[in-house]
N, C-alpha and C positions, 0 to 999 in steps of 0.2 A: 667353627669352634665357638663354643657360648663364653662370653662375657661378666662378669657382672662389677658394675661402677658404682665403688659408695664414695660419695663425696660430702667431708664437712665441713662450712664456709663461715668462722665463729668471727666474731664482733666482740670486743670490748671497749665499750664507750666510753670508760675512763681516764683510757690511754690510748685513744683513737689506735685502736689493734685491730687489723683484719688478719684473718690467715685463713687456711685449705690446708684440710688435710685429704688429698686425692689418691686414691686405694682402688685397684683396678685388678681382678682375680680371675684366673692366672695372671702370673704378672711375665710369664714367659711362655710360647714368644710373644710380645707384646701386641696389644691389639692394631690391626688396622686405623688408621688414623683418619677415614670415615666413619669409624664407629666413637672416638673423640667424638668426631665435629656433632655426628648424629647428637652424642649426650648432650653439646653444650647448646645447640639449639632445641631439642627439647624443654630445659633449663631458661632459657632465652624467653621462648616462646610460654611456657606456662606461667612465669615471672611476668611478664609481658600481659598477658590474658586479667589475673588476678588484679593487677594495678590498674587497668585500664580505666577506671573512674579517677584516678589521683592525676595533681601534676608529673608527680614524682614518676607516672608510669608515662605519661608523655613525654618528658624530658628523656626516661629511658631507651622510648621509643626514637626519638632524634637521634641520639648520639649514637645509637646503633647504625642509624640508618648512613650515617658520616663517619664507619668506621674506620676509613684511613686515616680518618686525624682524631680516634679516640685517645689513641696511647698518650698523645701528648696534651691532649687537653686534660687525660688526669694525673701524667706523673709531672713533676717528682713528687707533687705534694699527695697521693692516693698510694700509696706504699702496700706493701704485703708482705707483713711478717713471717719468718718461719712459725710453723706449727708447736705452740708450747705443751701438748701432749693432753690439755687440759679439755675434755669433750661435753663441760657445764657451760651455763651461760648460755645469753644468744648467739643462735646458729640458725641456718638453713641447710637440710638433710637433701641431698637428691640420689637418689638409688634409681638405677637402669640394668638388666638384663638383656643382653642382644646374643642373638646366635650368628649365626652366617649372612643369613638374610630375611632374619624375622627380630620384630621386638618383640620383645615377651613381656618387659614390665616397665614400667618406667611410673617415679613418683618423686611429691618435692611434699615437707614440713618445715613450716617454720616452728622453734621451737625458744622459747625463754620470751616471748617478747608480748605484751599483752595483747589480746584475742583480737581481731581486726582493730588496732590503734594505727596512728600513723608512725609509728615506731618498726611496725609489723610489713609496714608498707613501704617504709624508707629498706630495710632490713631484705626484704625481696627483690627489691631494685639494686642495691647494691654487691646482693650474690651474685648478680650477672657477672656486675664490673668486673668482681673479682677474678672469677670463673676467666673472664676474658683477657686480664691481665695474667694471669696465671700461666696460660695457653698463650701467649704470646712470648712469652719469659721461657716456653718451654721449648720453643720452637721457631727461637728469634734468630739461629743458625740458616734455616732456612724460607728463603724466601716466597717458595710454592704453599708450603702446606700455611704461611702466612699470609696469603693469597689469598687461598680456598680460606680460610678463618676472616678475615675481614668481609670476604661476599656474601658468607653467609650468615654475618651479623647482618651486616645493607640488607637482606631480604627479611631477614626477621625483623629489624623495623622496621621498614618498609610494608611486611605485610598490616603490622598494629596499626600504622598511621593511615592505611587507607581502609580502616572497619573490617579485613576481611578475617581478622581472627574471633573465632568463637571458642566457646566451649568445649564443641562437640570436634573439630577438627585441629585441634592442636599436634595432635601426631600426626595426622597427613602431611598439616604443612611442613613440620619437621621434617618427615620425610622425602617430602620432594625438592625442600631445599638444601638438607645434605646432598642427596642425590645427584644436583644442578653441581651444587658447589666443589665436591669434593676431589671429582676428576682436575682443578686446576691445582692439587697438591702435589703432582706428578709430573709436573715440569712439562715442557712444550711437548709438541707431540712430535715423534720421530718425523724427520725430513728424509723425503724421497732423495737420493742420490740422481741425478737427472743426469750425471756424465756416463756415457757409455764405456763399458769397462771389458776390460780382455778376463773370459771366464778362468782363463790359465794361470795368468802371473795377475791381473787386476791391471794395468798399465791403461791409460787411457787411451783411445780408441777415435777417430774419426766417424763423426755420425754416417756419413755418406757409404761407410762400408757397409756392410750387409752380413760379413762373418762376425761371430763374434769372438773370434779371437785376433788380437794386433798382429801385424806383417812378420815378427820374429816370432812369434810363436807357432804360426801357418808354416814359415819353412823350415823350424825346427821338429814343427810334426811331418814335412813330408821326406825331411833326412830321414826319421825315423822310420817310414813307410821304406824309405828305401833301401835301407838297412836290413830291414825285415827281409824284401822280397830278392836281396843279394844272397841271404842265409839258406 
């Protein structure tokens, strides 16, 4: 099923306002929750790319890379407002198309804030944040798919701070770090039942036997044989 994710992460610096407004079409049934994570590490990572010459994009890259203790090194004081409907002003724009198992589009604008300033740069850096407090607010019921969200911050900083993000491969990594990450949103993985079980009633079973059915249900089947062959 194709996707498409407009997300918009507005600023007002007047009154220290962050907000999102996150818009996700269809919105029924709702998307796979690898294809989230897929957005927010693309977002991540092309955020990431763009700063790389600033502190501000090293800093971002750290606290990524430490994201099990981001939540708390930015709240309470890093809030996020609800969305006041108002789409002027600085923003950061990220639009993504995904189908099943293809991306088709994916793009980020910064928009109101003067043309490479460091306004522009603080303003990229702090869409992640949001983006990630956002995602963690939405998803703070459970503990897996907050799992796979914090690992796949740690890799996306993690990729910046060791030079290995370019230009040219900012969707691979993405891809291969949703990929890595997303399987742990799904909770552990089914445990083998290691007791041997009676295939009839399920009653547990002595390994040493060799039928697989327990002692009552072997002579309730050979009553029954014998029944038959009375008839």
């Amino acid at each position: 099923m194709r996707y498409e994710y407009r997300l918009g992460i507005y600023f007002r610096d007047e009154d220290d306002y962050r907000a999102i407004d996150y818009q996700v079409s269809p919105a029924t049934p709702p998307p796979p929750f690898h294809h989230t994570l897929l957005v927010y590490c693309l977002h991540a990572l092309r955020a990431l790319r763009n700063t790389a010459h600033s502190e501000l994009g090293r800093d971002l890259a750290a606290l990524l890379a430490n994201a099990e203790t981001l939540q708390s090194v930015l709240s309470p004081e890093y809030r996020i407002a609800p969305f006041d409907q108002r789409t002027s002003g600085r923003r950061v724009l990220v639009k993504a198309t995904l189908g099943d198992t293809t991306l088709a589009d994916f793009s980020l604008h910064i928009r109101g804030f003067p043309f490479f300033g460091p306004a522009a740069t603080a303003g990229c850096v702090r869409s992640v944040l949001v983006h990630f407090l956002y995602l963690s607010a939405q998803h703070r019921e459970d503990k897996y798919r907050l799992k796979a969200l914090y690992a796949g911050s740690k890799h996306c900083g993690e990729v910046a701070r060791t030079g290995k993000l370019g230009i040219l491969n900012q969707q691979e990594l993405a891809l291969k770090i949703a990929a890595t990450t997303a399987p742990l949103a799904e909770g552990p993985p089914f445990k083998i039942d290691k007791v041997n079980r009676c295939r009839k009633c399920g009653k547990e079973i002595d390994r040493s036997r060799k039928s697989v059915y327990c002692l009552d249900c072997v002579e309730a089947l050979k009553a029954l044989e014998q029944r038959k062959e009375s008839l």
